[in-house]
ROTOR-444323 format. One record per residue: x, y, z of N, C-alpha, C in turn; residue number from 0. Coordinates in steps of 0.02 Angstrom, whole numbers, plus 50000, padded with zeros to 5 digits. Atoms other than C-alpha are relative to their C-alpha. Layout:
KEMI;n.xx;n.yy;n.zz;ca.xx;ca.yy;ca.zz;c.xx;c.yy;c.zz;i
KEMI;X;Y;Z;X;Y;Z;X;Y;Z;NUM $
...
REM end
This chain:
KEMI;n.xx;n.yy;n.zz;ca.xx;ca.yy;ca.zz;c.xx;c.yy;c.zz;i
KEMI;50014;49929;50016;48790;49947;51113;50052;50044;50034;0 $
KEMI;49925;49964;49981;48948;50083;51142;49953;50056;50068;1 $
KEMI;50028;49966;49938;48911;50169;51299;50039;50079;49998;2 $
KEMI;49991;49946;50009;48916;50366;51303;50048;50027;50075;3 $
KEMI;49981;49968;49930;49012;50476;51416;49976;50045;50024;4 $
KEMI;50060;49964;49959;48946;50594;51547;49989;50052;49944;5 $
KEMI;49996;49935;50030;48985;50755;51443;49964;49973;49945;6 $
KEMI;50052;50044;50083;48896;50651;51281;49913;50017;50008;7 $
KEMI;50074;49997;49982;48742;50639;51383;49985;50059;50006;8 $
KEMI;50015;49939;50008;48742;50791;51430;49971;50048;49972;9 $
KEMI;50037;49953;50048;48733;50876;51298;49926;49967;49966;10 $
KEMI;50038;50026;50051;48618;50757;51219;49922;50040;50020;11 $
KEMI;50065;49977;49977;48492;50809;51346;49972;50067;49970;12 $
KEMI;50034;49932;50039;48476;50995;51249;49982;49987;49918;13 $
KEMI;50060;50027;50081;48407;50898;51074;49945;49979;50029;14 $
KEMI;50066;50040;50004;48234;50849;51067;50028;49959;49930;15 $
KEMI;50002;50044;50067;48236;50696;50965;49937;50004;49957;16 $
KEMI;50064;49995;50012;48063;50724;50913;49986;50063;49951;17 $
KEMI;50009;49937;50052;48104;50886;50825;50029;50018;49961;18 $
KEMI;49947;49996;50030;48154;50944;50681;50027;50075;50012;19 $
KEMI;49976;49934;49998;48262;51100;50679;49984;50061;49919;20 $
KEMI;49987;49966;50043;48275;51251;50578;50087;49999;49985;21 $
KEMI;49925;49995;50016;48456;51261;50487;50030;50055;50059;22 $
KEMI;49974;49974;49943;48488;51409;50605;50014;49964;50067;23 $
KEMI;49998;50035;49932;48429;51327;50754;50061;49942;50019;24 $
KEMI;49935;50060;50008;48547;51177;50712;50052;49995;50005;25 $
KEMI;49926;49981;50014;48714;51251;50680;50001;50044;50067;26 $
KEMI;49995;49957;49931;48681;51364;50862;49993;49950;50051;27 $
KEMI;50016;50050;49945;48621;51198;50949;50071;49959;49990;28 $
KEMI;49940;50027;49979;48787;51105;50887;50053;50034;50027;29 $
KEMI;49960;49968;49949;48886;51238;50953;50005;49979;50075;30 $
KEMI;50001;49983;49934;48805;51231;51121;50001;49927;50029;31 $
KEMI;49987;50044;49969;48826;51053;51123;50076;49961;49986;32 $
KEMI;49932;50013;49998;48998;51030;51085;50055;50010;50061;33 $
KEMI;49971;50003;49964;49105;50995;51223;50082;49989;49994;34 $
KEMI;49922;50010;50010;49304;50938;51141;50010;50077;50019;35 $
KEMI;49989;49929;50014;49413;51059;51174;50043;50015;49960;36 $
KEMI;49970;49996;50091;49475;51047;50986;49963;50043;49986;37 $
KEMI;50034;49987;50052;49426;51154;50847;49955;49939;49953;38 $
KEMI;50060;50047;50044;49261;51038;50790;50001;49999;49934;39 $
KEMI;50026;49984;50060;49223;50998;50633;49926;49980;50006;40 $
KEMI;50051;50013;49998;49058;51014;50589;49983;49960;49924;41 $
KEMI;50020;50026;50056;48965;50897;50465;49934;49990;49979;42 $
KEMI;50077;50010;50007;48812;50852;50385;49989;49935;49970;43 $
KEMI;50008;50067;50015;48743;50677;50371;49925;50020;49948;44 $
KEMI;50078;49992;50017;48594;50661;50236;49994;49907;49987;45 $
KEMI;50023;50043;50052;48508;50500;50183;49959;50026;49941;46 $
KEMI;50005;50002;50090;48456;50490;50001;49915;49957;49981;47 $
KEMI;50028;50027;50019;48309;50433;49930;50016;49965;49936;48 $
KEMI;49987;50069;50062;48389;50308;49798;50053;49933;50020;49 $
KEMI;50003;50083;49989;48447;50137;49775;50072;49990;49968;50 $
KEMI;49953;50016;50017;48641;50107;49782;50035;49956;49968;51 $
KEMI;49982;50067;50062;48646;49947;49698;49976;50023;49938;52 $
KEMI;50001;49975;50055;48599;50048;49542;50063;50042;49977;53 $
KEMI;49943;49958;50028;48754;50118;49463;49959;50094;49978;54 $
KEMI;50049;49934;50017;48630;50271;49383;49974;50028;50056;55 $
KEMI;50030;49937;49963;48572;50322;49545;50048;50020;50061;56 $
KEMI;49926;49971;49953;48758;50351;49651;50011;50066;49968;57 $
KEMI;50000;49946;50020;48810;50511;49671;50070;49997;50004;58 $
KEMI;49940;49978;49995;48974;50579;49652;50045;50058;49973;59 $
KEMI;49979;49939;50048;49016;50750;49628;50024;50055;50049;60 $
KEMI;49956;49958;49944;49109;50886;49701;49983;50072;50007;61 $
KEMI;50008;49918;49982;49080;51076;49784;50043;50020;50020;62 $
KEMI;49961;49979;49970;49161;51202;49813;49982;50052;50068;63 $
KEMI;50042;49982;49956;49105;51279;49987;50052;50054;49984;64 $
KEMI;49961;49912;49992;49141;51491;49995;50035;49991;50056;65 $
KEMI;49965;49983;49945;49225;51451;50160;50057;49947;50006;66 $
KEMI;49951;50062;49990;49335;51299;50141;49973;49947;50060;67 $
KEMI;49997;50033;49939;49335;51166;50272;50026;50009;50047;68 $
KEMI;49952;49994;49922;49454;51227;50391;50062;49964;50005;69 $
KEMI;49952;50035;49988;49555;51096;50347;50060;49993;49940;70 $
KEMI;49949;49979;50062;49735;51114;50236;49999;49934;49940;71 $
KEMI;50000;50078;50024;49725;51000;50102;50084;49986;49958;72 $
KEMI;49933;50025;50046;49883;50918;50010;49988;49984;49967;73 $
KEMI;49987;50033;50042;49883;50906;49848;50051;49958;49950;74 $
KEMI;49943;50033;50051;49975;50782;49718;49961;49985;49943;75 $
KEMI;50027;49996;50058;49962;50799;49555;50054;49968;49938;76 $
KEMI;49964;50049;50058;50023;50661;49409;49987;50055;49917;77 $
KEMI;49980;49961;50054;50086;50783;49265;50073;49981;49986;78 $
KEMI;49938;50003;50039;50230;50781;49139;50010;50072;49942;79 $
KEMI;49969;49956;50030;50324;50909;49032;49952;50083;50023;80 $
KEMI;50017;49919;49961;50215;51085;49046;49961;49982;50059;81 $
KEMI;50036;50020;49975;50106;51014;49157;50030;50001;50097;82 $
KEMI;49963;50026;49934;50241;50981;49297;50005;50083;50021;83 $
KEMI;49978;49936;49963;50271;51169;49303;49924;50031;49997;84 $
KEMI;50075;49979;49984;50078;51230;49299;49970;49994;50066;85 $
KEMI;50028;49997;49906;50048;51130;49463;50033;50026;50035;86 $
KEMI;49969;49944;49948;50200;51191;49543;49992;50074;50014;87 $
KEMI;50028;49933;50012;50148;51381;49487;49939;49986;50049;88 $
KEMI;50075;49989;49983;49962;51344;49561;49996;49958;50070;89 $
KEMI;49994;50005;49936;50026;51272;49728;49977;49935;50022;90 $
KEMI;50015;50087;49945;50025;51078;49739;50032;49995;50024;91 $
KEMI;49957;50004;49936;50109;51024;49873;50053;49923;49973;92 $
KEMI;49959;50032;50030;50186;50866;49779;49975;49972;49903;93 $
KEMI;50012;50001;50089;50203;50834;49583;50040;49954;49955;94 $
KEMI;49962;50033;50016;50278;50695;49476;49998;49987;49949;95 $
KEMI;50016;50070;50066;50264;50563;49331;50014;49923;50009;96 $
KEMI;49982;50060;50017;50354;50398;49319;50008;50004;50073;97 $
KEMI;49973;50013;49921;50463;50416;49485;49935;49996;50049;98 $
KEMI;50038;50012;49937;50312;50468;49596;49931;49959;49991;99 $
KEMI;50031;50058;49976;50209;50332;49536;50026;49934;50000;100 $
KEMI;49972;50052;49984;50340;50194;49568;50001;50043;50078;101 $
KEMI;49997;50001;49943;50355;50270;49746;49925;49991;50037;102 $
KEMI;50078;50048;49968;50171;50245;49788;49995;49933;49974;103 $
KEMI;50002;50086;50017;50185;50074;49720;50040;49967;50040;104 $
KEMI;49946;50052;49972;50344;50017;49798;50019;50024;50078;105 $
KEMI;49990;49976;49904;50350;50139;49969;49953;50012;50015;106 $
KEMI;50051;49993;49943;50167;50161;50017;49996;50074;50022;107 $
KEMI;50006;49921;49991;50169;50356;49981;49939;50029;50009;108 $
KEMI;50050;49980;50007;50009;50415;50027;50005;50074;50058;109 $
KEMI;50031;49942;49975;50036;50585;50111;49982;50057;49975;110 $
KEMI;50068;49933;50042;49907;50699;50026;49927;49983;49989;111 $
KEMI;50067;50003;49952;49721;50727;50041;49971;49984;49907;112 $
KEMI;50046;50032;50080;49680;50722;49837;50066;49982;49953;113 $
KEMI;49959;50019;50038;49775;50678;49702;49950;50014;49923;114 $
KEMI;50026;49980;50059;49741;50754;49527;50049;49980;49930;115 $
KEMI;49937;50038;50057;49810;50691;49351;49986;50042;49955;116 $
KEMI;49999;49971;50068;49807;50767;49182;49996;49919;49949;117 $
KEMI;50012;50056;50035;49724;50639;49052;50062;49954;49965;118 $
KEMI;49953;50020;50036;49900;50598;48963;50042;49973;50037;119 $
KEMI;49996;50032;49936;49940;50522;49130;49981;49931;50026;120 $
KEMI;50047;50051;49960;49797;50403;49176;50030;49926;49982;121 $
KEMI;50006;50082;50002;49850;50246;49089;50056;49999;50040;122 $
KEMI;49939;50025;49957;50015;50245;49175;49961;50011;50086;123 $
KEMI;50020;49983;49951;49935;50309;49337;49937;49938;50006;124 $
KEMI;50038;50073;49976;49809;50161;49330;50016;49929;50019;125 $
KEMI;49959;50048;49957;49923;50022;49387;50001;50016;50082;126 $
KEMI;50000;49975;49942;49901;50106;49550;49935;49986;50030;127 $
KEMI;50063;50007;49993;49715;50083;49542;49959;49967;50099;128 $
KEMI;50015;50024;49954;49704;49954;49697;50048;50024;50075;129 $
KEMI;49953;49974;49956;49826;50062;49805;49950;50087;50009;130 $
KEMI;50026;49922;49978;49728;50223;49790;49916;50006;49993;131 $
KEMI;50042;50028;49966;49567;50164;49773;49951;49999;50047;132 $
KEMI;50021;50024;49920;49502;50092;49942;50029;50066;50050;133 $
KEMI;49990;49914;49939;49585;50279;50012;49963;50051;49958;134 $
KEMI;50049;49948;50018;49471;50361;49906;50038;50058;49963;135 $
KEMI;49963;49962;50024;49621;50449;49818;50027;49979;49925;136 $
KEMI;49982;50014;50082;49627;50379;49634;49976;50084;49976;137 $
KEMI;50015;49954;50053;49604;50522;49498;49958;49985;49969;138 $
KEMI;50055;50022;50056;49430;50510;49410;49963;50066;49975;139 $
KEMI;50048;49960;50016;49330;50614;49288;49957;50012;50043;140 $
KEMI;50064;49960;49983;49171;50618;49385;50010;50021;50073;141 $
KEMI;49989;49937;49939;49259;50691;49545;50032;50055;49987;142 $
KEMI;49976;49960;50031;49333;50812;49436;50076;50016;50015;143 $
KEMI;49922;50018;49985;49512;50740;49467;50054;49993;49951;144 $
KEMI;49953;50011;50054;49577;50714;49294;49989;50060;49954;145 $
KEMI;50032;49949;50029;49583;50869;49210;50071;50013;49950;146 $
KEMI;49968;49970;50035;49655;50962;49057;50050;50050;50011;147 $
KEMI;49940;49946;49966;49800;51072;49070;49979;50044;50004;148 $
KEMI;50024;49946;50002;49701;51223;49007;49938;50002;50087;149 $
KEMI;50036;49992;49920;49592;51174;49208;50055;49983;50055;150 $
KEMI;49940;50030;49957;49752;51104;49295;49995;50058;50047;151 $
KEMI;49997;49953;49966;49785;51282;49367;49940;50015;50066;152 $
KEMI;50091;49976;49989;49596;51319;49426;49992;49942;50040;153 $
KEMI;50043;50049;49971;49559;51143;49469;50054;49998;50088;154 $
KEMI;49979;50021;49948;49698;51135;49596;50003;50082;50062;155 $
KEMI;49997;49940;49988;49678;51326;49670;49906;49994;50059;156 $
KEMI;50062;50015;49974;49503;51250;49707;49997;49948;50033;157 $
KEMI;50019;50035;49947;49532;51093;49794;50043;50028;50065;158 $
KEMI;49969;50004;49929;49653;51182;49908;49965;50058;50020;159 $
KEMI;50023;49977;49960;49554;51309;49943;49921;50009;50020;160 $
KEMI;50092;50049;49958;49375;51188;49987;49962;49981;49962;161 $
KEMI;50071;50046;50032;49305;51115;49854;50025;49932;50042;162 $
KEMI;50002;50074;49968;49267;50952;49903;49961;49947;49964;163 $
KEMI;50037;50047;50025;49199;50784;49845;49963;49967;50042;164 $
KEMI;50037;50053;49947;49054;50683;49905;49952;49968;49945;165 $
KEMI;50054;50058;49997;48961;50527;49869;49972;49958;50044;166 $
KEMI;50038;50023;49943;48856;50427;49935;50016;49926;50035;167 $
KEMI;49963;50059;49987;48899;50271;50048;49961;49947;49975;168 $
KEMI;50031;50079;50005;48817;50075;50020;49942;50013;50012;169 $
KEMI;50066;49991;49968;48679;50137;50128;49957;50042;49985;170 $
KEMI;50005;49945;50039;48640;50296;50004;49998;50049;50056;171 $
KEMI;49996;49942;49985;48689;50410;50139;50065;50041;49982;172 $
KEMI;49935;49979;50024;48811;50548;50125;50020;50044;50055;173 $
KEMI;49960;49983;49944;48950;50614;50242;50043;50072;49986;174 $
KEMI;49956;49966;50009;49015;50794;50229;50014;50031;50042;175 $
KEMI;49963;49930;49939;49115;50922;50334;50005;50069;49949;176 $
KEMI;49993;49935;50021;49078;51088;50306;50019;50048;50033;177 $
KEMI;49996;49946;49998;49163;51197;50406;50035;49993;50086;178 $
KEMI;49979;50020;49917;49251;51199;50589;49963;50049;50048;179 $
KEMI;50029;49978;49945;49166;51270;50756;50026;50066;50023;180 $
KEMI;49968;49940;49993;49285;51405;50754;49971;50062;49943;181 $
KEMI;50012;49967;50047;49197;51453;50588;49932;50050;50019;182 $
KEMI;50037;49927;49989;49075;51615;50603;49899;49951;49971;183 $
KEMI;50064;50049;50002;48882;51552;50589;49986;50041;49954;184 $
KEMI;50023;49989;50065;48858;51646;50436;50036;49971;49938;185 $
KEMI;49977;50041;50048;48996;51549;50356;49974;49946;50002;186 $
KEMI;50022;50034;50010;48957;51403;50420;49893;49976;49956;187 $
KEMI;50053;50006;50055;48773;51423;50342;50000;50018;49947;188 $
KEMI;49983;49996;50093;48832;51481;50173;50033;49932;49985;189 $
KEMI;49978;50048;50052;48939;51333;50145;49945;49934;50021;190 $
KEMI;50037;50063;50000;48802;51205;50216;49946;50032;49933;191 $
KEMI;50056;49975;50054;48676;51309;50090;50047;49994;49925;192 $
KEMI;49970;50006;50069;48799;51284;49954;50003;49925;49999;193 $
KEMI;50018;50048;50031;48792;51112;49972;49947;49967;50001;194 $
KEMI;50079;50033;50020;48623;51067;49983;49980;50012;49938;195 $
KEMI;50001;49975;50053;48617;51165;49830;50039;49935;49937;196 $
KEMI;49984;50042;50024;48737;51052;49751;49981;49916;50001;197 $
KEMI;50049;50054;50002;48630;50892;49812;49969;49994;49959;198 $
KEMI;50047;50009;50057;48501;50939;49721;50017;50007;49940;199 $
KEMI;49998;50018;50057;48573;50975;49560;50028;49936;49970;200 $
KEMI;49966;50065;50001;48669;50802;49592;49931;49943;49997;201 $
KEMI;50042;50075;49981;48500;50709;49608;49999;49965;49931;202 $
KEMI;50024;50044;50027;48481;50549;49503;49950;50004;49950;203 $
KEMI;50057;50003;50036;48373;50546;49351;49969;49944;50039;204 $
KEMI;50050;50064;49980;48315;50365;49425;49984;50018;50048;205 $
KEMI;50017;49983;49944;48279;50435;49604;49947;49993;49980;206 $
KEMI;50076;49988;49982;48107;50399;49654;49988;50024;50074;207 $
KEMI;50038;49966;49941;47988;50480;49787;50044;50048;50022;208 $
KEMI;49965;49936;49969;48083;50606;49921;50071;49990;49986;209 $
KEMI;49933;50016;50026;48244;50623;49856;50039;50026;50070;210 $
KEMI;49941;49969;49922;48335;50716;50037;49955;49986;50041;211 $
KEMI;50054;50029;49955;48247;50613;50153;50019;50023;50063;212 $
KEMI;49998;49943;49945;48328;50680;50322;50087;50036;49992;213 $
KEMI;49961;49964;50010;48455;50795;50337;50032;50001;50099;214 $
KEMI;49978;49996;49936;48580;50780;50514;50045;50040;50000;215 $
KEMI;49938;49985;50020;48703;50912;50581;50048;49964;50070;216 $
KEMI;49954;50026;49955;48831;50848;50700;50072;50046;50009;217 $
KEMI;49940;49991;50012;49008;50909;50779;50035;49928;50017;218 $
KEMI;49966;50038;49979;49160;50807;50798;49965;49968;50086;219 $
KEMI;50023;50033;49938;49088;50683;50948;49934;50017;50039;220 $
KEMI;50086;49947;49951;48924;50790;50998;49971;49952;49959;221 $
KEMI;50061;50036;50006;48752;50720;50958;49978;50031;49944;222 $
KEMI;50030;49969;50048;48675;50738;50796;49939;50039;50003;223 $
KEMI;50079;49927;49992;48538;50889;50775;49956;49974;49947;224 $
KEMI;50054;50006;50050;48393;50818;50665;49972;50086;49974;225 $
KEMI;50008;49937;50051;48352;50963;50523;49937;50007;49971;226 $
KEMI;50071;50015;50037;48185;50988;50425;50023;50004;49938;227 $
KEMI;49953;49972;50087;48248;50952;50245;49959;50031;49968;228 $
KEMI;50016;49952;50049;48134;51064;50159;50012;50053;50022;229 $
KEMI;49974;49940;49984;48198;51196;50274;50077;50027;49963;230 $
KEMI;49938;50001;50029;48376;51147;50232;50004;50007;49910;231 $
KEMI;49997;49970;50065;48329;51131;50055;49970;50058;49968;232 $
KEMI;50006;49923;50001;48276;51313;50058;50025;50045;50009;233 $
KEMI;49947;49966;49986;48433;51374;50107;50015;50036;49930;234 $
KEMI;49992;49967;50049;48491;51512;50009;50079;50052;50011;235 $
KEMI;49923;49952;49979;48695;51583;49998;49967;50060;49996;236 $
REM end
């Protein structure tokens, strides 16, 4: 079992494990137990009430939080002829066709945070499949990664400034960061209330019984804050 450090304990001692929080209470208690002296990110752990070995009941869908994450993202985006000048106009940070998917194949190019295609793309861009992948950076419809030229503009204007994707892991929980410690506690509770919001319209037709079974918030290395999820799912931007 990984053994904590003093400042860990510490703080731990100001959670009751025994209780749940209000969303306010939560996002003021990980403050006061955050000790790095980084800008935190803060996140929110939920488990799921469904069954990951069902293909029909994984989630995978993306928000866009009103505040961003805090964190810059890089995009690359697989376009050809108008397409190449749309992303450059709308501020990807790298943009190609043929060449820049022989350099992720043959040099191991992976510096950027998403990667977006344009459908007239994908089959060539799917030889790449087991290279981008396992980093969670392939281009797919249902993270809203492969898009039409007439969304190209829009879609990438929005992952750089916080949409985000999340599904759920093996264990049907799910892992997001919403927002850094530096962020204002009315942002940070608008963009956690925007995605609980997006949970629920993400739930599973097959889901049975409590579908947001608990809801955790945590910073970078602090102790997670147990939540009351019908509080959290009462959040309102």
């Amino acid at each position: 079992m990984p053994k904590h450090g003093k400042k860990y304990l510490e703080a731990l001692k100001k959670v009751d494990p025994m209780r749940l929080y209000t969303p306010d209470e939560a996002l003021q208690l990980v403050r006061d137990t955050s000790y790095v002296k980084f800008d935190s990110t803060v996140e929110v752990h939920m488990r799921l009430g469904i069954d990951p070995r069902h293909a029909d009941q994984n989630i995978r869908t993306t928000v866009a939080l009103p505040h961003g994450t805090g964190k810059s993202m890089r995009v690359l985006v697989f376009a050809q002829t108008d397409g190449v000048r749309i992303a450059e106009d709308a501020g990807a940070d790298v943009v190609g066709n043929d060449e820049l998917i022989a350099r992720i194949d043959k040099e191991n190019f992976f510096d950027f945070d998403v990667a977006i295609a344009t459908p007239d793309m994908m089959s060539k861009v799917g030889r790449l499949g087991r290279k981008l992948g396992p980093r969670g950076l392939m281009p797919n419809p249902k993270s809203g990664t492969v898009v039409q030229l007439d969304d190209l503009a829009n879609t990438i204007r929005e992952v750089k400034g916080g949409r985000v994707e999340f599904r759920n892991d093996r264990t049907g929980l799910l892992h997001v960061a919403i927002g850094k410690l530096s962020f204002s506690d009315e942002q940070l509770y608008q963009n956690m209330a925007t995605l609980m919001d997006a949970v629920r319209v993400a739930k599973p037709s097959g889901a049975k019984g409590t579908y947001i079974r608990t809801v955790t918030l945590t910073s970078t290395m602090g102790p997670g804050v147990s939540v009351s999820p019908s509080e959290a799912q009462a959040m309102k931007v």
